[in-house]
Structure formats: C-alpha cells, structure tokens
N, C-alpha and C positions, 0 to 999 in steps of 0.2 A: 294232847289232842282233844279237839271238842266232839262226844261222843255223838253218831249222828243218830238219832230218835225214829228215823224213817227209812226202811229197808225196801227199796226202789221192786214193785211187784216183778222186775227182770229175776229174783234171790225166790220170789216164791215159785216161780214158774219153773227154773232149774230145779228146784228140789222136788219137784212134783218128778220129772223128769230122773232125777239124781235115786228117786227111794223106788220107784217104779217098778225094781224085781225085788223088793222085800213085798210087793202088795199083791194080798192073794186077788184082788179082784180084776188083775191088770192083765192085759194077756194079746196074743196075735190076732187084732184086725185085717192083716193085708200081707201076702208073700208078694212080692217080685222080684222073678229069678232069685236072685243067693238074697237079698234082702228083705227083712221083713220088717212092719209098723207095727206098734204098739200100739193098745188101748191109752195108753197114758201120753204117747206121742202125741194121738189129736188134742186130748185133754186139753194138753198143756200150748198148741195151739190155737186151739181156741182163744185162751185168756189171754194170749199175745193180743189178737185181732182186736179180741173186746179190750183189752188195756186201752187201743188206738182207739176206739171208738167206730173198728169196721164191724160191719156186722153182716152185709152182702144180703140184703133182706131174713130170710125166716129159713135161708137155705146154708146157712153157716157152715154147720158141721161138714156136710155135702163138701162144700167148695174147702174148707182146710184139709181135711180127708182124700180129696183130689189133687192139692199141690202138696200132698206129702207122698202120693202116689206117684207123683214126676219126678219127682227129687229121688226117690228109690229110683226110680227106667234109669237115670241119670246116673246113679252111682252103681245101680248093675252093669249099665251097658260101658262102661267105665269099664270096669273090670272084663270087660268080655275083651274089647278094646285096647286092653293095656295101657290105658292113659293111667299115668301115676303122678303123686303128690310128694317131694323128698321131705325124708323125717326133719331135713333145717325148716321147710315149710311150716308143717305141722309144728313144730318147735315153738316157731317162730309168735306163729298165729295163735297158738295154746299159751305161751308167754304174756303175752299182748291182752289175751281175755283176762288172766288168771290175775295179773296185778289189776285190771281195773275192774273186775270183782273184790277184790282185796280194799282196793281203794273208797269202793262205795260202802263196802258193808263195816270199814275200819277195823283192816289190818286183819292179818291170817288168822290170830287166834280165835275173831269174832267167826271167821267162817265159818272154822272148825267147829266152832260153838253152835254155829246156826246149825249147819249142815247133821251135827251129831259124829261126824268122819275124821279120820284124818285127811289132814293137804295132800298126800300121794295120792288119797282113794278118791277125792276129789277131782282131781286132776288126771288119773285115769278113766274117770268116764270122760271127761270132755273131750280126751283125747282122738278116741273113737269120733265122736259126733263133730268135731269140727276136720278129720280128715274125709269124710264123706261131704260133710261141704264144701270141701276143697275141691276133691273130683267130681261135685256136683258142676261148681263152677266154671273147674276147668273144661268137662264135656262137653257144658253149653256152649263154654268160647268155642269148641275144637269146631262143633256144630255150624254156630254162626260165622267162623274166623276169613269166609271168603265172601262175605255179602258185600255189594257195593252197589249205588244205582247212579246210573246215568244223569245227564241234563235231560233228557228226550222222558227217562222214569220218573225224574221229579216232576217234570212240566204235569204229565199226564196224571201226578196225583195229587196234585194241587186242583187243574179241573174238575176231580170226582167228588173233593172235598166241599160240602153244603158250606152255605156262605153261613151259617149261624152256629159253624163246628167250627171257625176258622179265630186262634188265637189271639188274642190281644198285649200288641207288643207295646212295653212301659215307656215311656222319653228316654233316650241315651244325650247326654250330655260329652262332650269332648274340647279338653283344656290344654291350653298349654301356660308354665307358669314361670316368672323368677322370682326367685326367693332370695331372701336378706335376715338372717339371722342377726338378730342384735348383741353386739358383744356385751360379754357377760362379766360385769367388776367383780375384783380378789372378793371385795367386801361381800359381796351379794354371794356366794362359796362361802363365805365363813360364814354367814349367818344360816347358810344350809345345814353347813356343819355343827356348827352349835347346836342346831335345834335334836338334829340326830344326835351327837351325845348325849341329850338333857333324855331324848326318849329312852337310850339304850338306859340312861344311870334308873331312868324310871321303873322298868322292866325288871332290873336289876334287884330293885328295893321291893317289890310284887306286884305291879301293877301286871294287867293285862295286856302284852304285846299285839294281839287280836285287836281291841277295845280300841290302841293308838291308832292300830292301821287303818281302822276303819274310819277313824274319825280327821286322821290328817295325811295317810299316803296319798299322792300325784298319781297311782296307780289304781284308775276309778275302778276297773276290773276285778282285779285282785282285793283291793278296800272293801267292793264288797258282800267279800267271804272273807275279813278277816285280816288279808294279805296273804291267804293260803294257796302257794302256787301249784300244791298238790307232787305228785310224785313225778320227778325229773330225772336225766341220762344230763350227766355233763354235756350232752353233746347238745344239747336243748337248752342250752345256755351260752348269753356270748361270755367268752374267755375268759374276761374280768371276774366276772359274777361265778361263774361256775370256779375257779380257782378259791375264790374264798367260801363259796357255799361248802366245795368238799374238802375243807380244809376242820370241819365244826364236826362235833362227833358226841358232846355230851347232849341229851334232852334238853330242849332250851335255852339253850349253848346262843349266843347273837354275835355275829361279825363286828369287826370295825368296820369304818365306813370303805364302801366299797363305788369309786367312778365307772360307771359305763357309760356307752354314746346313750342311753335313756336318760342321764342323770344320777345322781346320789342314791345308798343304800344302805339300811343294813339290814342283814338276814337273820334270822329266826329258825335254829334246826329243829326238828322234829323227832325225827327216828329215820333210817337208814333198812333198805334190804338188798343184799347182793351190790349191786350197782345202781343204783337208787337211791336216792333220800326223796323225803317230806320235810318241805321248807317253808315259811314264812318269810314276807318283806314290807319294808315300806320303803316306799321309792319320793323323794322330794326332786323335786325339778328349779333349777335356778331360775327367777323370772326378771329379765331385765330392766334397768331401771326406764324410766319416761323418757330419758333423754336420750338416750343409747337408743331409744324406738325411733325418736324425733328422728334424730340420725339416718337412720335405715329407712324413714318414710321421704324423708327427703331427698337421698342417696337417688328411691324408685323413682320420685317425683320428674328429676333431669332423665331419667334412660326412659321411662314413659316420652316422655318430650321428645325425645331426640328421635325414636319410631317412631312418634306421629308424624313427625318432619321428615320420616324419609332418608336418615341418615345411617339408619342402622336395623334391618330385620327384626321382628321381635326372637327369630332362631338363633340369630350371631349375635344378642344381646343376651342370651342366659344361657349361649355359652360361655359370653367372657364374664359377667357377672352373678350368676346364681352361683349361691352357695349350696344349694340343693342337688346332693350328688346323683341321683335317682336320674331325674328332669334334665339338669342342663347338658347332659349327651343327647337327648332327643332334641335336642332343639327346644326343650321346654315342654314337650309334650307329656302329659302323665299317661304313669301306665295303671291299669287297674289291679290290686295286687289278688282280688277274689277270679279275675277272668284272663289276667297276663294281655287286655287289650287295652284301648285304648277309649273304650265306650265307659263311662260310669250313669247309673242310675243316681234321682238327686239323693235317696238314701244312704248311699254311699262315700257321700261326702260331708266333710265337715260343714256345720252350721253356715259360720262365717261366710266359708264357702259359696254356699249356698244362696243365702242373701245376697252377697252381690251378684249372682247370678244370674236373678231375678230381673233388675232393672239394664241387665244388657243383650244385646244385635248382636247375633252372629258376627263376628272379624272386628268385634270393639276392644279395646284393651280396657279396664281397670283401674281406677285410682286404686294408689298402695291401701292396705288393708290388714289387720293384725288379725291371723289366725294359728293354727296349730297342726308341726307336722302328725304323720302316722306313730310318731313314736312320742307325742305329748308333747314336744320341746316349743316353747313359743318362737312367730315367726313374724314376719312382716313378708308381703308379695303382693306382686301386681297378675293379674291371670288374661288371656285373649280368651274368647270363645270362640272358640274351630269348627264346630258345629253342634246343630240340637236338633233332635227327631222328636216329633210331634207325637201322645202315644196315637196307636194305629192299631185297626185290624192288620194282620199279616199279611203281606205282599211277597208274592213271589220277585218282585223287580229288586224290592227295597229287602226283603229278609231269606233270602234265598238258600242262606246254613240254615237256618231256623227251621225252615219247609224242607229240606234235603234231610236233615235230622229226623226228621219226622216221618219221613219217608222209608229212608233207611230202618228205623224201629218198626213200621208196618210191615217190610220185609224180612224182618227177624221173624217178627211174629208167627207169618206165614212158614216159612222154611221148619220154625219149630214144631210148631200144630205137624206137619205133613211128617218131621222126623219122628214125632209121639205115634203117632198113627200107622208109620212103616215098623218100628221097634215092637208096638206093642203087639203084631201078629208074629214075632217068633219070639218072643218071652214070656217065661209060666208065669200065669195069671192068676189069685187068692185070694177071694174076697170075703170079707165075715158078712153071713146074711142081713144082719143089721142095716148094712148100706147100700145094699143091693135093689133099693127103692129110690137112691139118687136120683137127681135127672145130674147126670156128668155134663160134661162139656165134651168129652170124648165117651164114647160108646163103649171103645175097644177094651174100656177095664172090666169090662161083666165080660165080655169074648171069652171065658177059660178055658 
C-alpha cells in the first residue's frame, strides 16, 4: 500500500481530544446538569472551525464554547428524558468512524502508532463521545419531530422575506431519452481481454499495478488514486466483482479477468480486516466498432422520423425500443440519481449531453448522438426536452418546496431557541470565569 505522507488535521484534533486527561493544564470549563466541558473540548473545537476557515469574527471561542454548551443541555436533558441510544447504534456509528480513521491514517497499526495507545483504548474514548452524539441528535429530532407549517405559514414567510435575502434558483433541465447501445463484437472482448492479461503478466513481473491503473483504467475515478477502491463490504460490490474480489487473500494477489454490467476487470488485493478488504482495479470498457455505431444512429434516425410524423409518441417509442433499462419504463424520462427527481442541473450531466442541449426548444427531439451511460458504457441516443427553467430569484408560485423548506427550518429554529431557554431555567448551570465576559446568544448560561 502507498504510504499516505499527510495525516488529514481531523487525526491531530482527535488526539488533542484523545490525550486531554494525561494534560495537567486541561481541566472543567462548563458543568451542565450531569455533563461537563473540557478545557480541551473548546481547544479542539476551535481548530475544527479554523480548519473550515470559520472564524465568526473575533468572537470564536465565545460562539464554540456556546454550541458546546447545547450540545451538553442536549445530552443532559437526554438523560433526564430517558431518550436512549442502543449499544447496535453506538456500535454501529463507532464501527463506521474507526475504519475510516483507519483508512486515512493507513491501517491500525499506524494509529496505534500515531495515537501512542492501543486500538481498545482508542476506541474506548470514542465510544463515549459519539454516544452523546447520538443522544445529542436524537433529543433535537425528539424536540423538533412535530414541526410542520401550513400553505397560509409559508405564504406569510415568503412576504416578510427582503427581496435581496431571497435565493437564487440554478436552470433545471428535464429529459427524456432512447437509448441504443451498440453491439459489441467477440473481437472487440478479446482485445479487452488480452490487454488485461498482458497488464496482469506485467504486474506479475514487478511492474506497478497503481502506475497501469492510472494510466489505462476506463475507471477515470478510481485511475486517479491508482485504482484504489479503498475499503469495501461485499455488499458494496455488484455480485460478479465482489465474488472474485473475496476470493484473493495474498498481498498483491490480482484476479482473472472479471465481467460486470461496468465492463471488464481485474482486481488487485491489498490486505483484508474482519469483513473488509483493500482492493485495487482497473476497469476497460469495450468500445464499439464505427459500424455497429452507424447502425444504432441509423436504427434512431427512422424512430426519430416516425415521432415526428405522429406515428408513434416519443413515450411508446422507448418503450419499445430503448435499451436503457433506467428510462424506458418512464416513458423515457430520466431520473436524477443525486435528487430521485426528474430536474437535473447542466452540471449534472454529461458533456455530450449537454451540447446538444444547447441548440434545442423546449418539445424538440434530437438528432442521434454518441454519449456515455452513468456507468461509462458508450451509447448512442436521441433526447426531447420536457422542459428548462431559466435561473431565477425564488418564487413562491414556481419554487414553492424550496420556500416551505425554508420555512419549516426557521421554525426549528425558533421552537429550539424557546426549548434552550425553558431547559436552561431548571438545569445547574457552571461556568469557568474565563468566559463569563461572552456576549452569548442566550443569556440564561451566566443565570447559575
């Protein structure tokens, strides 16, 4: 594995956090109720914010020192409450941190190294600090879990909204498409395959499997880092691939070639924890010949025709003919797979895409066109354009989830403020004189 040279400041910040009762100068800033803050809490706070580049003017400490104070009302009042977190939770969520600290810092032993601890002792402070986050979480949902606002509450808080506060909404494009995969010759498969052999025999003899992937995987992502897919659950894998991935077991161990619906492979093991591996790949993708394309453009060229003339919907056309399993149940319609609708930003889409986008009217169809599905495979398709919004200030008429979301969040807001401020008149209050020159946002933490 390539050693990583840069330990992400998330590893320094922990260990400020992780040493904080070996340090004699660290000590209780803040009681509430059963919880209390560390001097090394804000600390380590702090270098969060400044990591981000927040800085909240000259009044930092102040403002992290006060949302570390919420976050105690929250997991005191938690417990007053009996709102609980079950140990699969915690489990879970400790699991989940612990390998991808593992993963950045490369691999357990490095922890232990960094850290100076063993993995248990490590893993027992987190424990702690992410089950308080947990019931931190869960409080605030239990807090907010009945908010909802009207049509009549959104109307009225759209009116109050200054017109130079009011959002600006980006173009939404909406497509619907059929697609024509062009068929793909034995030959054009064995030349994939050969090439994947010659890489594996290469690898074999010492070359760099990293070095290849970078320079010839179809998998521009993973190419490049390498082809390092990082640590994976079979279940994170379609079927093909993950049967051969956990079938390799020595360090640097490479698969025969392996088909998935992506295309060709072969993998590259790594090392293995629990259920887990660290794998490499390189992924070739078969690319069809000119004529096989001809075919498929031609193929679109008469069903374009045949919708223009009115013979055939472009919906009941890619049903019967798209080969695009996604799409041709909608009637052709795509769905966005970041938002589950049916609105995509141009960013969103592929180049190709894109371009012919450009030069088309609302309800026009498409000359065929060679582009690329979400999964790399090359394509041929013809597209309609179903509609385009213009970008825009926010409208209540035209973005009306947008401004209800909005709404609904200012009403959290409100409900929490009022629950901070009923809570914190019957919870002991503890404050180190230090910060007792705050200007808070709530009052009621100097109230002891």
């Amino acid at each position: 594995m390539i050693k990583k040279t840069k330990i992400l400041l998330l590893f320094v910040l922990i260990s400020t956090s992780l040493f904080s009762q070996n340090n004699t100068i660290d000590g209780i800033v803040a009681t509430v109720g059963q919880k209390t803050i560390l001097k090394s809490d804000v600390e380590t706070q702090i270098l969060q914010y400044k990591s981000r580049g927040e800085t909240h003017g000259d009044n930092l400490r102040c403002y992290v020192f006060e949302e570390l104070l919420y976050q105690a009302l929250l997991v005191n009042q938690a417990y007053v409450d009996s709102v609980e977190v079950t140990d699969n939770q915690v489990k879970s969520e400790l699991d989940r941190r612990m390998t991808m600290f593992e993963e950045q810092m490369g691999g357990r032993d490095a922890m232990e190294k960094y850290f100076n601890k063993p993995y248990s002792k490590i893993r027992s402070h987190f424990e702690t600090t992410i089950k308080d986050q947990l019931l931190a979480q869960q409080m605030e949902a239990q807090i907010t879990s009945d908010i909802n606002v009207t049509p009549k509450e959104v109307k009225a808080f759209f009116s109050k909204m200054p017109k130079d506060s009011l959002p600006l909404v980006e173009s939404e494009i909406e497509i619907a498409q059929i697609v024509i995969h062009p068929k793909i010759q034995d030959k054009q498969v064995q030349k994939i395959k050969k090439t994947l052999n010659e890489f594996k025999k290469r690898v074999e003899e010492g070359e760099d499997f990293g070095f290849l992937a970078s320079l010839y995987s179809d998998d521009i992502a993973s190419a490049e880092k390498d082809g390092d897919l990082g640590w994976v659950k079979r279940g994170d894998l379609v079927p093909e691939f993950a049967e051969a991935a956990f079938e390799l077991t020595k360090e640097g161990q490479i698969s025969d070639i392996v088909e998935t619906e992506f295309g060709y492979h072969i993998i590259q093991f790594l090392e293995r924890k629990g259920e887990k591996i660290h794998i490499r790949h390189i992924l070739k993708i078969p690319k069809p010949l000119s004529s096989e394309k001809a075919k498929a453009k031609a193929k679109l060229d008469s069903i374009a025709r045949i919708i223009r003339n009115g013979e055939m919907t472009f919906e009941e056309a890619a049903l019967r003919y798209s080969t695009d399993e996604e799409s041709n149940k909608n009637g052709g319609i795509v769905v966005n797979p970041y938002t589950g609708t049916s609105g995509f930003k141009s960013s969103q889409l592929d180049p190709a895409t894109n371009y012919v986008l450009k030069q088309m009217k609302v309800g026009e169809i498409s000359e065929p066109f060679d582009s690329y599905s979400m999964r790399g495979k090359p394509e041929i398709k013809i597209i309609k354009l179903l509609g385009k919004t213009e970008p825009h200030v926010a409208d209540i008429k035209t973005d009306y989830q947008l401004i209800s979301d909005m709404a609904k969040q200012k009403k959290k807001k409100e409900v929490v403020s009022n629950w901070i401020k009923k809570i914190q008149k019957t919870t002991y209050l503890k404050i180190a004189p230090e910060y007792k020159q705050c200007k808070f946002k709530y009052s009621g933490w100097l109230e002891e």
